[in-house]
N, C-alpha and C positions, 0 to 999 in steps of 0.2 A: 704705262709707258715702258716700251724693253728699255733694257740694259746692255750696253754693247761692252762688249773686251775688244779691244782692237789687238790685232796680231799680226799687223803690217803699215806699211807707208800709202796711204794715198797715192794711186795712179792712173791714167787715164787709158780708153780702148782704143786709139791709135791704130794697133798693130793689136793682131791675136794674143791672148795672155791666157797662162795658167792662172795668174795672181797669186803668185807664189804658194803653189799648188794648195790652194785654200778649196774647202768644202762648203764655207760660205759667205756670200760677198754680199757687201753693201753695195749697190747699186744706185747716184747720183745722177740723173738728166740737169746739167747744166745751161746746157743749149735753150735756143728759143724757140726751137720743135720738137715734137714727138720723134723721137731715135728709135729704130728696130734693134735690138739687143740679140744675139745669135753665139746661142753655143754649139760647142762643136766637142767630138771625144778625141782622144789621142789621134787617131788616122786622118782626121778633118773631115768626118762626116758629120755633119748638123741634126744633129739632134732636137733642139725645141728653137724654136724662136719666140720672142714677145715685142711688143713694144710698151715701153717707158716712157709717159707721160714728160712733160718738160717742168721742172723743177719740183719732180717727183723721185723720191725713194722706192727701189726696189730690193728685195731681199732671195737673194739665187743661191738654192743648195745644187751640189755638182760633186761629180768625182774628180778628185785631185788633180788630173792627167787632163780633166775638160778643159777647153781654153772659150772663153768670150770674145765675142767683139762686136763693135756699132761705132767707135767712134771717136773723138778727142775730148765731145763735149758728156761722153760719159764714164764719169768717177766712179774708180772701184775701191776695197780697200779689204781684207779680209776678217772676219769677225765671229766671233764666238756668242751667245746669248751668255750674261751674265746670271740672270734670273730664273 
C-alpha cells in the first residue's frame, strides 16, 4: 500500500488547474462514467490524454506549470509518496 503526504486541499477539474502547481496529483473519477483526463503545458498545448476509469484512482506526474482538466466529477489533490 503507498503512503500519501498530502500537500494541498481537494478540488475538482471544473475549469483547467495547475493544482497548485503540484508535480503529482491524485487523480479521483467520482462520476458514473469513464472521464477523459487532459493535460496540457503552460501555452495550452495538450500534451497526453487518458481516460480514468469511474471510481478509480489515478496518479499523474507533470510539470508544475501543466494544467489538467476533464471535469467536476474529477478530484484532484496534490501528493507526495511518503514511502
Amino acid at each position: 500500500m503507498a503512503v500519501l503526504r498530502l500537500l494541498g486541499s481537494q478540488s475538482n477539474l471544473t475549469s483547467a488547474s495547475n493544482v497548485g502547481l503540484a508535480k503529482l496529483v491524485r487523480v479521483y473519477n467520482s462520476g458514473g462514467s469513464d472521464l477523459v483526463l487532459t493535460q496540457k503545458n503552460a501555452g495550452g498545448t495538450t500534451l497526453a490524454t487518458v481516460t480514468v476509469k469511474t471510481k478509480e484512482v489515478e496518479y499523474i506526474a507533470k510539470a508544475s506549470t501543466d494544467t489538467l482538466e476533464g471535469g467536476a466529477a474529477l478530484l484532484v489533490v496534490s501528493i507526495a509518496f511518503a514511502n
